[in-house]
N, C-alpha and C positions, 0 to 999 in steps of 0.2 A: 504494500500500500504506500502510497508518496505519502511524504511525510503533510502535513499542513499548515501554512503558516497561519500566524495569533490570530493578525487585524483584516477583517474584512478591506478589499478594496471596492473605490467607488466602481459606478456603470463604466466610467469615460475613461479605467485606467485599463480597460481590456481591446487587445487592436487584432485580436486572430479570432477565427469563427471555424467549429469544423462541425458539421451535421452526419448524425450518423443512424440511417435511419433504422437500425435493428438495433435492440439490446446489448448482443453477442457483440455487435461491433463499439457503440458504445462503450464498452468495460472495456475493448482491445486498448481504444483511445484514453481512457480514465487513467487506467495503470498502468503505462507511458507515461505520465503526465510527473514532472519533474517533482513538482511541490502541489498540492491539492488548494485551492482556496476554503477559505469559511464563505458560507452560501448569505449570499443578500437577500434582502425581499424584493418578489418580482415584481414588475413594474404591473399597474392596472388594466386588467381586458389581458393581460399575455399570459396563456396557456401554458405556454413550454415551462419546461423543468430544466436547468442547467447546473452539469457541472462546472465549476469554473479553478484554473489552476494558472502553473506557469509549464509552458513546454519550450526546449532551445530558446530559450531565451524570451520569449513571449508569453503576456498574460491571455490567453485562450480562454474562448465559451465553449464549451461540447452539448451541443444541443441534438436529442433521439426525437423520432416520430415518437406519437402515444401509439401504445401496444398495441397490434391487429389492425394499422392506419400502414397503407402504403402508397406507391405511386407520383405522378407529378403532384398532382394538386395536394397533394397532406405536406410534401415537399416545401411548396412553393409558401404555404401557409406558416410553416415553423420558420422559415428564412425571413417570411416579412415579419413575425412578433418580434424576434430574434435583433433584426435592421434596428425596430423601433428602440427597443430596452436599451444597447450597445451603440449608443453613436458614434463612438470612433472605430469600428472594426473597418479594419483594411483590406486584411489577407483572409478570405475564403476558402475551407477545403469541403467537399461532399468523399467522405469515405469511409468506405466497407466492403463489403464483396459483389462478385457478380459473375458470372455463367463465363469463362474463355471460349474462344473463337480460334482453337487450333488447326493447321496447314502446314500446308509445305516448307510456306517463308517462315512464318512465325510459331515456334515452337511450344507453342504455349502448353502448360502444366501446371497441376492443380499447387497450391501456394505460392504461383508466381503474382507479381504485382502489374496493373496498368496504369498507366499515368495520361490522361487525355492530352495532346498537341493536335495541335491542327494539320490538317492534310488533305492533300489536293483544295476543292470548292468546299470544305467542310470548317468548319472553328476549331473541333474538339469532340464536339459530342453530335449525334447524327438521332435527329427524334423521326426513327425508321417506320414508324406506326403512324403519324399525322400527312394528311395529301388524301385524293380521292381516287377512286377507282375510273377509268374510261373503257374505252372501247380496244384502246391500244394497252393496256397495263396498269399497273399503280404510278400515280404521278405526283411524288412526294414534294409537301413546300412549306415556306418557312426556311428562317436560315436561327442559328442559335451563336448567339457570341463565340469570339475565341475565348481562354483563358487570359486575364489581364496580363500586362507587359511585365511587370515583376516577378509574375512565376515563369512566364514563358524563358527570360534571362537567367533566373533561377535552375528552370530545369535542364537551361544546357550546361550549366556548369556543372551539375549531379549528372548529366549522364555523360560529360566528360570525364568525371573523376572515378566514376566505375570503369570506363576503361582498362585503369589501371589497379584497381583496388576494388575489395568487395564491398558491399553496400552494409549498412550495416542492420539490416534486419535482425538476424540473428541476434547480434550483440543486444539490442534493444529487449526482444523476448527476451534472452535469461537473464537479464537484470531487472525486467519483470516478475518472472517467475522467482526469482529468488529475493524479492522484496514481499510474496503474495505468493507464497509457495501450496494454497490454493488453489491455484489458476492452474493445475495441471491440465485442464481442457482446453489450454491454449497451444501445448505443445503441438510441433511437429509431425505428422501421423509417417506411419512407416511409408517410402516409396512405394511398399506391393499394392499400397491402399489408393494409388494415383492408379486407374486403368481407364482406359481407352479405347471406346469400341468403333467398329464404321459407322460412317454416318450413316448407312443404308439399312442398319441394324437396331432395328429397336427393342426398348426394357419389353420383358415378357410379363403380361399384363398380371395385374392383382398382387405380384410379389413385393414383399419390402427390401431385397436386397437385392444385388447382382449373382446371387450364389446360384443360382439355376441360368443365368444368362449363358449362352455359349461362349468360350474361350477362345475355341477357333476365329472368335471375329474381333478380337483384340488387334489395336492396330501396334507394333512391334516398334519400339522409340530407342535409342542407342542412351544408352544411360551417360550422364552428364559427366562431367569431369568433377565437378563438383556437386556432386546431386543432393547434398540437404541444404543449398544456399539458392533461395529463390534469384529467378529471374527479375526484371524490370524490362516492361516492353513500354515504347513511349507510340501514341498513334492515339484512334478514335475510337470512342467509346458510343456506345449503339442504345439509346432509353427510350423503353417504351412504356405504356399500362399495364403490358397481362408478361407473364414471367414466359423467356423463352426455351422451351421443353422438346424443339423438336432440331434433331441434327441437321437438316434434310433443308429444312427452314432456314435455321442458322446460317448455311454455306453459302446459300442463295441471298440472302441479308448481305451478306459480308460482300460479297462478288459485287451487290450493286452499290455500295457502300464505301467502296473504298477501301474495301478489306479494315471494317472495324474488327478487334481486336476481344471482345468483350458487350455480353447483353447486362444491362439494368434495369429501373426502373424509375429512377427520381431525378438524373442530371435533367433531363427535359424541361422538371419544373422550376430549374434556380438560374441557367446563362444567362438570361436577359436579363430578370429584375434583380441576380445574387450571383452575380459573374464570379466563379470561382473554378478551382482546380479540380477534378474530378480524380479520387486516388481509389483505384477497388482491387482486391484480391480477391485471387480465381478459385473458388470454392467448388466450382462443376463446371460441364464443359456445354454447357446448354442444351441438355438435350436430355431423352427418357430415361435414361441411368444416372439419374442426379443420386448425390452420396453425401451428407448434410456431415459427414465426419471432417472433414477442411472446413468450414465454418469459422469455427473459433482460431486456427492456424491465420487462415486466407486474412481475416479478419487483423490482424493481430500484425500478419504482413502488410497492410494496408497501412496499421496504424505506425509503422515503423516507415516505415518509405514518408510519411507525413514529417513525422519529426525528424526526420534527417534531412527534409526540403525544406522544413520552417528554420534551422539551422543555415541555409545561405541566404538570409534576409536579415534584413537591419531591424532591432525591434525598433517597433515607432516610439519618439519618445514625447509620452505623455507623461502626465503629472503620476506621480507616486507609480509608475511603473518599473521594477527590477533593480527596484534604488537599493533596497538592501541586498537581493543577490551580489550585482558590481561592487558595492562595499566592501563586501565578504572577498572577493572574489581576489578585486585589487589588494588586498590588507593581503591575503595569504600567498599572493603574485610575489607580490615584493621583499627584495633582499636584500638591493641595498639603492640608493638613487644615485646614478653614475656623474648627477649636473652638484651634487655634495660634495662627490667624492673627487671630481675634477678638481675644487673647488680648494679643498684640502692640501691636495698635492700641490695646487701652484702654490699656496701659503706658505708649505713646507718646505719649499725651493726657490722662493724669491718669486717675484712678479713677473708677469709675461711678458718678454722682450719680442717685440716685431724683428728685430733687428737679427737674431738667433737663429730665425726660423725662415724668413722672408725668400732666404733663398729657392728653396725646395718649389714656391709657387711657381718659377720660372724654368725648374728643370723641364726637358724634354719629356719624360717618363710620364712626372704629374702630369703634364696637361695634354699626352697621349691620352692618359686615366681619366682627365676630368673632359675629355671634348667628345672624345670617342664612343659611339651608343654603344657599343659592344665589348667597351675594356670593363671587364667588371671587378677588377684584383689590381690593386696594387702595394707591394711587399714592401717594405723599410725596414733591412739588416742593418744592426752595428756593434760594438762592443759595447761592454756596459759604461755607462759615466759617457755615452755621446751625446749625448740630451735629446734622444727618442721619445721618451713620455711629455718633455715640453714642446717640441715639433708634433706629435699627436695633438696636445693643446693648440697649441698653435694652428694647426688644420680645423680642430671643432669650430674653433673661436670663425676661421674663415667661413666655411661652409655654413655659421647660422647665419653669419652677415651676410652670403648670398641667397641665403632663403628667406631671409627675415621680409614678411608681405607679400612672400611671394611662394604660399604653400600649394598652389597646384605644381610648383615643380619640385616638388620632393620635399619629404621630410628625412631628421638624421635622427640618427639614434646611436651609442656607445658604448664604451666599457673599458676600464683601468682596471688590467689581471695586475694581484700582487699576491705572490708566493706566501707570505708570511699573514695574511688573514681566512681565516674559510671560506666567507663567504664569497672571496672574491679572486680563487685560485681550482676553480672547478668548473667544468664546462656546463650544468647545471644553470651555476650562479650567474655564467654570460648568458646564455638563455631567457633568463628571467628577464635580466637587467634590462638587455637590449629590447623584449617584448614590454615591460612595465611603461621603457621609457615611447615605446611607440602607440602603444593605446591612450598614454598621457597626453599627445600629443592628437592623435588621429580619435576619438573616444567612439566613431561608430564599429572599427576594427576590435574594438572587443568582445564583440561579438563570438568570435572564432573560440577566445578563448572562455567565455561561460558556455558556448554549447558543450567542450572537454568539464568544465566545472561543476557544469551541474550535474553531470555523472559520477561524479569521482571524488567531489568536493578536494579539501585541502590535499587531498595523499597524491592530487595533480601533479602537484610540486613536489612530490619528496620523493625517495623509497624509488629501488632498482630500474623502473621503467621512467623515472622523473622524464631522463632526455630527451628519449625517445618519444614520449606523449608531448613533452616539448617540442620537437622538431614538428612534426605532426599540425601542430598550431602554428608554428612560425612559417611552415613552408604554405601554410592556407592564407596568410596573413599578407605573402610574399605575393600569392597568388590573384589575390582580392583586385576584381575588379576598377572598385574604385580609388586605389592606392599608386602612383606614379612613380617617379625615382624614388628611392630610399638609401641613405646615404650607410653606411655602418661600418664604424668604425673602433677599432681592437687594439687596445695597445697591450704590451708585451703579453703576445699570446704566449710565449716562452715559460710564463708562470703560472701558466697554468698547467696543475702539478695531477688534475684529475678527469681521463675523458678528453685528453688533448685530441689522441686520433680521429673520433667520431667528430670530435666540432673540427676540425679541418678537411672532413672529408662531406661535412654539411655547408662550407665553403667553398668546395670546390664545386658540391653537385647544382651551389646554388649562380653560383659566377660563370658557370659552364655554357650553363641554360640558355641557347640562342634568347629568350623572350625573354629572359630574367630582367627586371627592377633594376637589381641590386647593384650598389656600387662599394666594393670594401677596399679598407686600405689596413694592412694591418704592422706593427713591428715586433721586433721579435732581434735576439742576437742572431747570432748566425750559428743554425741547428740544422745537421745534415736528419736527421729524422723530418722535423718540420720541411724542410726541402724537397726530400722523399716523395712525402704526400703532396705537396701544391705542385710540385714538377716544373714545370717549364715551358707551359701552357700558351699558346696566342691572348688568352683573355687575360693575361699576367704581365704585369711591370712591376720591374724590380727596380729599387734606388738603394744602393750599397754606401753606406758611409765612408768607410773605408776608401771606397772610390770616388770621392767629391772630400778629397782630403782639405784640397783650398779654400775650398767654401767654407768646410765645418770650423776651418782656420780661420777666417774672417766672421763667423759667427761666435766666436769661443775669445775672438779679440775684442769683440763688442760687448760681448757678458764680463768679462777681465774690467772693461772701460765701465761697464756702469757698475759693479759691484767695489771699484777704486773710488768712486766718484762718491759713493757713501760711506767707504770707509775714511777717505781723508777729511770728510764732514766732521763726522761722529770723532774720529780720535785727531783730527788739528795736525795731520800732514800736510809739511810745506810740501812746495812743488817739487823739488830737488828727490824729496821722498816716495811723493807716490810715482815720481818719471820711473823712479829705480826699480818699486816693487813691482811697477805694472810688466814694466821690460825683463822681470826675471819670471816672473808668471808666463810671460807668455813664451816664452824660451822655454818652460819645463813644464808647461799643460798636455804638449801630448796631443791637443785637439780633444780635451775629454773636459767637459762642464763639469764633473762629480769634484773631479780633481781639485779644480778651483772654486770650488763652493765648500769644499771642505778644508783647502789651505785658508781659504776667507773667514771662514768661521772660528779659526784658528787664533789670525791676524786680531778677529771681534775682540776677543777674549785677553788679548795681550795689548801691554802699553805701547805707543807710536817709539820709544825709543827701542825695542824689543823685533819691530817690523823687518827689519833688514835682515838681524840675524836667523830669522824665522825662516824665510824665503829660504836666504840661501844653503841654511842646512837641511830645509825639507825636496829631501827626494821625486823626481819627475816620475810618471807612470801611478797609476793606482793599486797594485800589487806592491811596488818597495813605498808607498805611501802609507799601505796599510801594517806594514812592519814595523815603520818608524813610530806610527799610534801605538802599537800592542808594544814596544819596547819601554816607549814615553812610562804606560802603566804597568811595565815591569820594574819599573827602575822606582816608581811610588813606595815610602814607607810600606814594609811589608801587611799590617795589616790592613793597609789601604788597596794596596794592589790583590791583595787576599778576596777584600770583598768584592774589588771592579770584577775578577778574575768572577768567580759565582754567579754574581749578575748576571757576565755575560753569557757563562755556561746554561745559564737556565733559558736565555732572551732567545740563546740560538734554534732551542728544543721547544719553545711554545707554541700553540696550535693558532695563536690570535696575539696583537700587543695586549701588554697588559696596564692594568691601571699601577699607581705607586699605590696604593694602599693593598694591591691583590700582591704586590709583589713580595712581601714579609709571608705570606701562606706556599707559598714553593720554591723562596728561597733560604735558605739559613742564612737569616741575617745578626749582627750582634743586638739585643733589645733595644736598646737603647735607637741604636739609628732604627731599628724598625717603625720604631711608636714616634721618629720626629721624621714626618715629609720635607720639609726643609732640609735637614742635612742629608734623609735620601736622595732629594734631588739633587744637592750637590759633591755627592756619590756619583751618582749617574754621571752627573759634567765630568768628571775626572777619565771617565769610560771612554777615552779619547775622544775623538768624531763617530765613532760607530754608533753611538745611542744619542738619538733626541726626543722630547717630552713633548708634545701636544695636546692641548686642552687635558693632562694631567695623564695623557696614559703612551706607554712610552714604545719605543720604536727605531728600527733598526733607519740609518739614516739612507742606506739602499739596498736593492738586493745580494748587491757585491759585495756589499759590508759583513753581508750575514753569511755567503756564501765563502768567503773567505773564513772567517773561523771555523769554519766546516770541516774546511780543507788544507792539508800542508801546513804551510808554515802560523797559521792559527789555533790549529790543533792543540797550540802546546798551552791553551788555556784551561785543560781536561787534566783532568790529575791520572785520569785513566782512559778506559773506552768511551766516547760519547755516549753510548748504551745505559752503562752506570750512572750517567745521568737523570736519566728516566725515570731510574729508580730511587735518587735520591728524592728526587720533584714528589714522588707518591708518597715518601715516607714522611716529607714536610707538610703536604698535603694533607693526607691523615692527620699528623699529630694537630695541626691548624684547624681545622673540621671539627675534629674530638673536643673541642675546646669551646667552639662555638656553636655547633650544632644542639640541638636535643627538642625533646617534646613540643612542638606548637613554640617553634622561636619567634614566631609574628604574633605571640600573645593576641592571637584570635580567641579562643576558649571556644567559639562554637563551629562546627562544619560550615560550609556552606558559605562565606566570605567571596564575595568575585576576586581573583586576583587583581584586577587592574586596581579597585580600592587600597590593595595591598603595597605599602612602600618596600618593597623586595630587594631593591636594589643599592637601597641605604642601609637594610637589618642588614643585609649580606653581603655587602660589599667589601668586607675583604677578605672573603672565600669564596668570593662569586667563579672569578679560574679555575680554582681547586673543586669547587662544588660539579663544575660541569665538565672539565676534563682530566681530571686524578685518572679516570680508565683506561682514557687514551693512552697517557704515560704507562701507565700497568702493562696494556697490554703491547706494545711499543719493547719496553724492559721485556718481558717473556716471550715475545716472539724472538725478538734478536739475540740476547744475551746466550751465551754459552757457558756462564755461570749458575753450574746446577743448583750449589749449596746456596748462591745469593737467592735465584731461583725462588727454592724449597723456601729460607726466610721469609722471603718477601710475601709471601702466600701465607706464612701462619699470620704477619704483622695482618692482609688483608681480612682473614679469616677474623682474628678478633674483633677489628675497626666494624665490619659487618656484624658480628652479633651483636654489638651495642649502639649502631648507629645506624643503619640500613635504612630504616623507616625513618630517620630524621632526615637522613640523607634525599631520599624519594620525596618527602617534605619541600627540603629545600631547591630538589630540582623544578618541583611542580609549582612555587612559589617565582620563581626567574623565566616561567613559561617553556618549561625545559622538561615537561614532565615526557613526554612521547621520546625523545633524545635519551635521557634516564631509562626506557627502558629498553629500548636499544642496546645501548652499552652493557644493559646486563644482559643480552642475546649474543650478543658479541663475548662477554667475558665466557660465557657458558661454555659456547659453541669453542673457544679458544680450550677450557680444560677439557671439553670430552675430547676433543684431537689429539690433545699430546699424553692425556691417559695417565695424570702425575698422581703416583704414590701417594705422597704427604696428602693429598685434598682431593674429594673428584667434586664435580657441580652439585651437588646434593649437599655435600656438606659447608661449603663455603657459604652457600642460597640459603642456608636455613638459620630462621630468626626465632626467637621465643614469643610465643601467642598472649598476646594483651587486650583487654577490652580498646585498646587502643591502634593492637593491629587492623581491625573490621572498620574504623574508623576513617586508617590510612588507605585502606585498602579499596574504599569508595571513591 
């Protein structure tokens, strides 16, 4: 059963109408129906009875004939009550079943679908019963609407997209059926149950079944490739008064007709005054062997081919229509907003210089990429520290100022991958990003994505098939008629550390595409895997830093000149001084911006008489750059260097930045600096240039920075294996948790508190790290380590932290919105000990808590 929402809506918030004039077919349509409405009162003098709900995105009436009522005129009668109640219904369907019209061409079979289109002198629908008899024949007249121009646009996109894909009837029943597991008279009947006899052969009279018919006159059909996945035939559909029972009739109907496809009995009464789409599944083949068992199937297919055509339409937007679905929808879309996160970064590196970047607009490559309708890729390789993330910037900033008032020619959309946050190091999280920020932008294109929502709700976004239901939505989004160029653009796809292959080959399959939109540009170091997959394609341009060395030199001399120009402000360099520093910067930059924003920041920090000797003992290149940092804090009072040393052990290993206050929960810090953020933070400042603080939560100053202690010569910050790491993070973790954690830490006292009233963030702030990824480390430490005995410990330390704190723990995930994350990780922890089969502990015992009036509590 769909779920129903609280609040009645008014008349004027429903813009779909689907009439269905049997019972059987009704209920196909009802339990379909995405969310059920609360019933209004009917308007005065209207008969009808309506369901009303929401389907693909639209608030829908389902309005049945009254029972034992059929034909045009019961038809025509519920369609005009129907008109009056609902003044804004737009979109029209009439569907349920009706008799197929099988042949040579069209292979029609019982649960297959028709969809009315016009053909040859016909609209849609053919009323084969009205005209007079002469001398010479029957001579039919009357003409009947086509189907309005929104569905007819509609239905070629739907039976475009079946070309290549199946329709999703199916899909639609068992998520029926298994919401209303009930409804087993809706299923599928067995194939033997679809037979076929000649037309010239008819049912043998008085019997109720075909069990005495002869079998010799079965007409022989080559079984389908696909035989439990109905058809979809699109053509004309044939409505008369008296129900059509004879084959013989049938063929001769269809022959003058145009080859309709299908007998009825009610489209006749709505073209004209209720110009709608007519959708019927084939319950019999019109003739004396009718078999009422496809009924509820046919029906059912009917109702499924409806909602998957009201799905490529824009819902209309009227008042209090689908406001809370989109709500809901955008709210669990979204991961992070890429025009913040832009936003942040240029902050974090200084202001955008024209000057930096300017060049690139005049390469050849670009403006191959940006004139060319058919370049849809273009690449920007470089080392790291070449200022690719600010040149990305720099292109956004271009590309709004050419579209700015000028959105029929494209909209942009983006995304800034960085390694060292979740959300924004996983092909998932670009997915999102880049779709949030285009429906933000385009709002009728969301469509695409509440038709995937309303089926699936939030677990759209999450969990093994995220991407792929992603891709899915984006490539329909891509597809959408009314959407023009669409700019998109990726910076260091390089860090993205999860799913890289599939979103690069969702870029190739989309740049490829003769018809494609899309226009990407993406950067990236220079990664022979990444190169791999994008190839070397015609639709690709590449701009190699490395190779445009002069320019990035005359861009990296201009970022030197403005970052001089405020440092001799701020610290009172004559001219004589900054002539020097600039001229020895520019001699050992290398052609790398990191370089000189991190010599600069250096300079920040040091007195003007201090400048010169600074320069000229710091080392050219960003590798003996980063040596001379991690030297600088070797040479620090030992216990100084001691704690910079931890810090950054732990900064290198974290799944996200962290705040200064989460930072005392997984790292061993001495008390005292724990409990004063002030001397933390100026801890941190000693942590050479590798660590900076923004709006209080701290961060590697690039990704080179972090990769470098990783590797080689920063390695020697680990006392031991990076591994051992991990394990120390858990065990500070724990003991930091055990400390703060316990029964109802939000001093709620009663169940039932909404979390958003809950200040979560301030009780727990500074276990909030440790609260939601200690597992990660756990499990991290015990996959890699080769340390059995450490191992073994670390298992009983976890073993005990669980039996006293488990449920605080669950507590406080569910308090930070992290409760479905929380139990994940304990899936993962599981599934991790049943694999390695460890002695000391198996999942049962670790999992298991002592029973409290307060576990049932937690456990709600």
């Amino acid at each position: 059963m769909a779920s129903r929402a609280m609040k009645p809506l008014p008349y004027d918030a429903y813009t779909a109408a689907i009439i269905c004039p049997l019972e059987v077919e009704m209920s196909a349509a009802r339990y379909m129906l995405n969310e059920e409405h609360v019933q209004i009162p009917g308007e005065q003098h209207d008969t009808n009875h309506y369901i009303l709900g929401r389907l693909s995105g639209h608030n829908v009436v389902i309005a049945s004939l009254p029972l034992g009522s059929q034909g045009t005129v019961s038809a025509a009668t519920v369609a005009m009550h129907l008109a009056r109640t609902f003044p804004n219904i737009k979109l029209r369907l009439l569907v349920g079943i009706a008799g197929g019209v099988p042949s040579p061409k069209n292979d029609i079979r019982l649960g297959d679908v028709v969809v009315s289109t016009p053909s040859g002198s016909f609209g849609g629908v053919v009323e084969y019963d009205l005209g007079k008899q002469t001398p010479t024949g029957f001579v039919r007249k009357g003409f009947l609407s086509p189907p309005p121009t929104e569905w007819r646009g509609a239905i070629a996109r739907m039976k475009s997209d079946h070309r290549v894909r199946s329709n999703k009837v199916n899909d639609f029943v068992a998520e029926m059926l298994a919401k209303s597991p009930r409804l087993t008279e809706y299923e599928r009947p067995h194939p033997q149950e679809d037979i076929l006899f000649s037309s010239d052969y008819e049912h043998k009279a008085g019997e109720p079944t075909c069990a005495s018919c002869d079998l010799a006159r079965v007409v022989h059909r080559e079984t389908r490739e696909v035989p439990h996945e109905p058809v979809v035939f699109y053509g004309l559909v044939a409505s008369g008064n008296h129900v059509m029972k004879h084959a013989s009739e049938r063929d001769r109907i269809s022959m003058d007709c145009d080859g309709v496809l299908c007998f009825e009995m009610e489209a006749a009464g709505l073209m004209n005054g209720f110009p709608c789409i007519v959708i019927r599944g084939i319950s019999d083949y019109s003739d004396s062997h009718k078999n009422d068992c496809w009924q509820p199937y046919a029906a059912a297919a009917a109702a499924g081919i409806a909602k998957e055509l009201l799905g490529y339409l824009v819902p209309s937007n009227v008042p209090h229509a689908n406001d809370d679905l989109t709500t809901a929808c955008r709210r669990h879309l979204f991961v992070t907003d890429p025009e913040k996160d832009k936003q942040r970064i240029e902050s974090d590196r200084g202001n955008l210089l024209k000057d930096c970047y300017s060049w690139i607009l005049l390469d050849p490559q670009f403006t191959a990429w940006r004139e060319a309708e058919q370049s849809q890729l273009l690449w920007i390789r470089g080392d790291p520290g070449k200022g690719k993330t600010m040149l990305m910037i720099g292109l956004v900033h271009e590309i709004t100022v050419q579209l700015q008032g000028q959105p029929e020619n494209g909209i942009l959309t983006y995304f800034f991958c960085q390694s060292n946050l979740l959300t924004l190091n996983n092909a998932v999280s670009i997915l999102r990003g880049l779709i949030w920020m285009i429906v933000d932008q385009d709002q009728p294109l969301m469509r695409h994505v509440l038709v995937e929502y309303e089926r699936f709700g939030e677990r759209l976004f999450d969990g093994p098939n995220a991407f792929f239901a992603l891709r899915s939505i984006f490539f329909n989004i891509l597809e959408d008629a009314g959407l023009s160029t669409i700019y998109i653009l990726v910076d260091a796809i390089d860090e993205c550390d999860t799913g890289l292959d599939t979103f690069l080959n969702l870029i190739v399959q989309t740049a490829s595409a003769l018809s494609s939109k899309v226009k990407w540009i993406l950067t990236s170091r220079h990664r022979p895997d990444i190169a791999q997959i994008l190839g070397d394609n015609a639709f690709q341009h590449h701009i190699d830093l490395e190779s445009n060395g002069r320019l990035v030199s005359e861009a990296v001399y201009s970022f030197i000149g403005y970052k001089m120009d405020i440092l001799s402000q701020r610290k009172s360099y004559d001219s004589g001084l900054k002539t020097h520093v600039e001229r020895v910067l520019r001699e050992k930059a290398g052609d790398t911006f990191l370089w000189v924003a991190l010599v600069c920041s250096e300079l920040t920090n040091a007195e003007s008489w201090e400048a010169e000797s600074i320069v000229e003992d710091l080392p050219s290149g960003l590798h003996p750059l980063y040596n001379h940092m991690l030297s600088l804090i070797k040479n620090l009072r030992k216990g100084q260097s001691e704690v910079c040393y931890r810090i950054l052990r732990s900064m290198t290993l974290t799944f996200r930045p962290v705040y200064l206050e989460e930072l005392q929960s997984i790292t061993s810090l001495p008390p005292r600096l724990a409990n004063d953020m002030h001397a933390l933070r100026n801890t941190i400042e000693l942590c050479g240039s590798f660590l900076t603080i923004q709006r209080n939560q701290v961060y590697f100053i690039h990704q080179s920075a972090k990769d470098y202690l990783t590797a080689s010569s920063g390695l020697q910050i680990f006392d031991a294996d990076q591994t051992d790491e991990h394990c120390t993070i858990v065990v500070q973790s724990m003991r930091t948790m055990s400390h703060v954690l316990k029964k109802d830490v939000a001093d709620l006292q009663y169940p039932g508190t909404l979390i958003s009233n809950v200040p979560a963030n301030e009780i727990l702030r500074d276990v909030a790290y440790a609260v939601c990824f200690w597992i990660h480390h756990l499990l991290e430490f015990m996959c890699n380590s080769t340390n059995s005995d450490g191992r073994r410990d670390l298992l009983v330390s976890v073993h005990a932290f669980l039996q006293s704190h488990l449920l605080h723990w669950v507590e406080a995930m569910s308090l930070l919105g992290k409760v479905s994350d929380g139990l994940r990780m304990i899936t993962l922890l599981k599934s991790y000990l049943k694999a390695c089969s460890l002695p000391i502990l198996n999942e049962a015992q670790i999992l298991t808590v002592p029973r409290s009036p307060w576990t049932e509590i937690y456990s709600t």
